[in-house]
C-alpha positions in Angstrom: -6.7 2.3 22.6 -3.2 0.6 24.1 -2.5 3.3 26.1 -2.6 5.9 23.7 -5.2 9.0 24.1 -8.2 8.4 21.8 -9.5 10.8 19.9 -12.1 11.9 17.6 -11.7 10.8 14.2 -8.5 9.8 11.7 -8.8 14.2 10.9 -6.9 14.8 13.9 -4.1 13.1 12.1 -1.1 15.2 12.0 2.4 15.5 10.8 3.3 18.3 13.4 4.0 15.1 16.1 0.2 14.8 17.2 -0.2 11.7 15.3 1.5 8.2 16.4 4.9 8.3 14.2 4.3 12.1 13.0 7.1 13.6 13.5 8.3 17.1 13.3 11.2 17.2 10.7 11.5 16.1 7.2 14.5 13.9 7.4 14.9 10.5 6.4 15.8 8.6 9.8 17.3 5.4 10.5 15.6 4.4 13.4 12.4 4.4 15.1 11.2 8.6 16.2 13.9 9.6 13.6 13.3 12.3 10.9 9.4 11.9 9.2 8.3 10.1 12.1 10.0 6.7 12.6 7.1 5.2 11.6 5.0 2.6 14.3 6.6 2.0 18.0 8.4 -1.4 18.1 9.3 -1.1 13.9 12.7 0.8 12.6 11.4 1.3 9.4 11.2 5.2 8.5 11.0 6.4 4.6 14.9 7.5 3.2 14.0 8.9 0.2 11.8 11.4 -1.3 9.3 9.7 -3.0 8.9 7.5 0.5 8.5 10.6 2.7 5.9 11.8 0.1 4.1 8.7 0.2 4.5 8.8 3.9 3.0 12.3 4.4 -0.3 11.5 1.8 -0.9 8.8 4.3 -1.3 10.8 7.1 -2.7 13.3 5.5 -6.6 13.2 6.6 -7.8 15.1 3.7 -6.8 12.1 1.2 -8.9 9.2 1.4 -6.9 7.3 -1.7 -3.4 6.5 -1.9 -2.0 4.8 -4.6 1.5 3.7 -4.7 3.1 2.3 -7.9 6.9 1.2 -8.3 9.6 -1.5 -8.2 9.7 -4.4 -5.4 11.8 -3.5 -2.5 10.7 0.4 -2.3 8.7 0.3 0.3 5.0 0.7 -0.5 3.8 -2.4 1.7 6.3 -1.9 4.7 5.9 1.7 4.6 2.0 1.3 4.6 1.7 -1.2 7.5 4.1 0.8 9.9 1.5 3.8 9.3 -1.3 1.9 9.7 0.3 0.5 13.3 0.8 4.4 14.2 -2.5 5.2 13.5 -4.1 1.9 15.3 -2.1 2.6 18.1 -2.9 5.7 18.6 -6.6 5.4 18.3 -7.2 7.3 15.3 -8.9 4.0 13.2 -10.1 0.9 14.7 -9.2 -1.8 12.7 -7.1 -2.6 9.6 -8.2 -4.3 6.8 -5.5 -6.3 4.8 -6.2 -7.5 1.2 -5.3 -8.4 -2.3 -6.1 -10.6 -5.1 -5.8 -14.4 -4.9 -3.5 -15.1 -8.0 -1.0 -17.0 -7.9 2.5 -16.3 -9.8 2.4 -17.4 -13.1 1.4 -21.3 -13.6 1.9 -22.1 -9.8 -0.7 -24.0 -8.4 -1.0 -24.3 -4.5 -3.7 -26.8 -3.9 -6.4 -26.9 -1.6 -5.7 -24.7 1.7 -7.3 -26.3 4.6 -8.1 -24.0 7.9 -9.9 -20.8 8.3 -10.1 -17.5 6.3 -6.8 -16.2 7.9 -5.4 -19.4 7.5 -6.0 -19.7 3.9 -4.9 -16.4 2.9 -1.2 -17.0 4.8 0.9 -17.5 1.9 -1.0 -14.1 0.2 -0.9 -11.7 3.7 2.7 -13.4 4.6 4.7 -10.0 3.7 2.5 -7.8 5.5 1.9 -9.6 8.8 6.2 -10.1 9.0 6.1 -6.5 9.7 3.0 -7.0 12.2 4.6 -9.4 14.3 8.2 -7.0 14.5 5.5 -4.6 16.9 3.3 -6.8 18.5 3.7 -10.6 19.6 2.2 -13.9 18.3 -0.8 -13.6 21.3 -1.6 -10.1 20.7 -1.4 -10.5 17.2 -3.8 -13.5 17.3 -6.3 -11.5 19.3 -6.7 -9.2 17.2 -7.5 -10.9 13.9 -9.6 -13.0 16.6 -11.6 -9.8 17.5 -11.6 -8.5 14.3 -9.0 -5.5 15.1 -7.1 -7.0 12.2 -9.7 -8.6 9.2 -7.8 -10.3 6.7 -10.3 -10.0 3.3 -9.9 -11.6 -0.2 -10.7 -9.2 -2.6 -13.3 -11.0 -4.3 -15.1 -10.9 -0.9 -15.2 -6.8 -0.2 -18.5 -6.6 -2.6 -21.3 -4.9 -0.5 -19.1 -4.1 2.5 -18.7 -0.3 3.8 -15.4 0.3 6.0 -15.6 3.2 8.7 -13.2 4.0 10.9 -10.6 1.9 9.1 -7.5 1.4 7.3 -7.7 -0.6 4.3 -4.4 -1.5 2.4 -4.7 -3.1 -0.8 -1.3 -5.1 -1.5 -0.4 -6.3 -5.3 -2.9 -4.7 -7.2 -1.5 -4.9 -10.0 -3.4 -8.4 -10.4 -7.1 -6.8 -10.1 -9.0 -6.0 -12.7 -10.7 -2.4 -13.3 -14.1 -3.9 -12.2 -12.4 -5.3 -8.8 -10.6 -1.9 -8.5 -13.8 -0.3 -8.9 -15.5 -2.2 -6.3 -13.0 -1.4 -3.9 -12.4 1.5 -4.0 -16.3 2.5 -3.7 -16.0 0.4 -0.2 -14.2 3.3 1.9 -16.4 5.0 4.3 -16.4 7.3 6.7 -13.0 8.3 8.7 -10.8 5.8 6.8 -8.0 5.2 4.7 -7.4 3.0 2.0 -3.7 2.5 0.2 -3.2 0.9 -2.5 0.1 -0.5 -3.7 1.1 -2.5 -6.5 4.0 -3.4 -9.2 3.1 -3.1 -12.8 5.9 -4.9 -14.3 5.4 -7.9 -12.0 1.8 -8.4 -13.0 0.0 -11.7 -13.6 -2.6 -9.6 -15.6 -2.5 -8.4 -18.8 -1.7 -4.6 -19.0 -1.7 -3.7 -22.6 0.4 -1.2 -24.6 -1.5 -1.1 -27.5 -5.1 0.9 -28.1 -6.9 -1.5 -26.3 -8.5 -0.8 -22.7 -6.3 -2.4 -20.3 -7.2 -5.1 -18.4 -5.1 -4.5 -15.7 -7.1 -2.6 -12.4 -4.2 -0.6 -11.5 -3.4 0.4 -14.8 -6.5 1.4 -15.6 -6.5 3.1 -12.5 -3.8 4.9 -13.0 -4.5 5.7 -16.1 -8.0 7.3 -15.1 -5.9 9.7 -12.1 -3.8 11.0 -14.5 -6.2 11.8 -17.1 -4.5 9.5 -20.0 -6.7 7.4 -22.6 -4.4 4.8 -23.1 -1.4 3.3 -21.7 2.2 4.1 -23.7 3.6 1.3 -21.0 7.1 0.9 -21.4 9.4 -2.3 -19.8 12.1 -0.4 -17.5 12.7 0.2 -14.1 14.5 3.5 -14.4 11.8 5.8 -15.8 8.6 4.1 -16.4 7.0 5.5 -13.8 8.1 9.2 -14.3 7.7 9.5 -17.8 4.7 7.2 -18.7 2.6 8.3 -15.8 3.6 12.4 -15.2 2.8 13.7 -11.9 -0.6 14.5 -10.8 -1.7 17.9 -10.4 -3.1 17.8 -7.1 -6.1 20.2 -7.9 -7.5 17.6 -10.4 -7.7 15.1 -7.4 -7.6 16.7 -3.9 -8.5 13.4 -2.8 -6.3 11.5 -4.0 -2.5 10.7 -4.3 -0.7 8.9 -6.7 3.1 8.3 -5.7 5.9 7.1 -8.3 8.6 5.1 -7.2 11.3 4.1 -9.0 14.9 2.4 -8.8 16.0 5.1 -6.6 13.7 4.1 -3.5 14.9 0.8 -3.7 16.0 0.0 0.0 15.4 -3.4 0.3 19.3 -4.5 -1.1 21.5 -3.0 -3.6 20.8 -6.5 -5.2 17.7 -5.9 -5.7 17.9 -2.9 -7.3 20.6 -4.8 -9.9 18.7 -7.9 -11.0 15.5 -5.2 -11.9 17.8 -3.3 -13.9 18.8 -6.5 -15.5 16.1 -7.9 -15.8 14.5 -4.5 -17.6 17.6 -4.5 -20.5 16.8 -7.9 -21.5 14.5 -8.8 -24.5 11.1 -10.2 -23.8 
């Protein structure tokens, strides 16, 4: 597939430099082929930190179906997931990527009526992920592919009943599912695919509760369920929320599947950034 050697299946996947973007060393690059891979041809975006080459690596791993990546805007989770899912198009280990989230809307905004096609209305929702599309392949390719299906843009409240083979399947701002949505979709991945799943839990639209109560949050709950908690001790700060309400995994309790942690470290996006969440997490609700 575009002049890269096919091969079998998404298990053939490697980090040793086999794969599209696998590269040899650990390091952090700056550039495209630098350190853990480079990430896709055409994209300079490479993970810096720790937490970003570990997330990297659980993506290519083929013996992890699940990825779930929870942290602070501007650390990478969507960007870092579209450049490997680029590498691995590219290079013929999947055949298509599947894009999706949940249709909610920040806070009391209200768009209107969207007129146009499927792809068309989900364009302000997909917006994010498709910048980093079109910074590897132009506006024609681009079009042919979600034309051709290469590239299926799905709202999650559509995914009930589907089965995905051969696929990559990122799930973008899950923090606004709900469990039984997060259930559904996770139970969609089939054979030879990959499905990552990234949100923000303190930029949900949904509930998640710190109280006794089940939360109504999906990616709560789901992360609640991976690390084996019974309720959610949630607490509002950027600089250790992840890490200390959610400990690390032990990856014999779930060999198939990898929870990643990021916090205000990973930030890459600005030094800015980083600042207003730190503000932001000092002041009073």
């Amino acid at each position: 597939m575009m002049g890269k050697k096919k091969v079998s299946s998404f298990s053939e996947y490697r980090f040793d430099g086999a794969g599209a973007g696998a590269g040899a060393g650990d390091g952090a690059g700056d550039g495209a082929g630098d350190g853990d891979g480079g990430g896709a041809a055409g994209s300079s975006y490479s993970p810096k930190t720790q937490n970003q080459r570990a997330y990297t690596q659980s993506i290519r791993n083929p013996t992890i179906p699940l990825v779930v990546a929870i942290g602070p805007a501007g650390s990478g989770k969507t960007m870092l997931a579209c450049t490997e899912a680029i590498s691995m198009l590219k290079a013929g280990y999947i055949k298509r990527i599947v894009l999706t989230r949940p249709l909610i809307t920040v806070e009391e905004e209200d768009i209107g009526f969207l007129p146009g096609n499927m792809n068309l209305k989900m364009d302000p929702w997909t917006r994010p992920m498709f910048d980093i599309f079109r910074e590897v392949y132009g506006t024609n390719e681009l079009n042919g592919m979600l034309n051709t299906g290469i590239i299926e843009i799905a709202p999650l409240a559509f995914m009930r009943g589907r089965t995905f083979h051969d696929t990559f399947v990122l799930a973008d701002e899950m923090q606004n599912s709900s469990p039984g949505q997060m259930l559904m979709l996770t139970t969609r991945l089939g054979r030879n695919s990959k499905m990552v799943i990234t949100g923000d839990l303190l930029q949900s639209d949904r509930t998640v509760y710190a109280s006794t109560s089940a939360s109504s949050n999906g990616l709560d709950d789901l992360v609640q369920k991976i690390q084996g908690i019974g309720t959610n001790t949630y607490t509002d700060t950027y600089t250790d929320t992840y890490t200390d309400t959610y400990p690390e995994s032990s990856p014999t309790t779930h060999p198939m599947i990898s929870l990643i942690q990021m916090d205000h470290y990973d930030i890459l996006r600005s030094p800015f950034v980083s600042y207003i969440l730190q503000l932001y997490s000092n002041q009073p609700n």
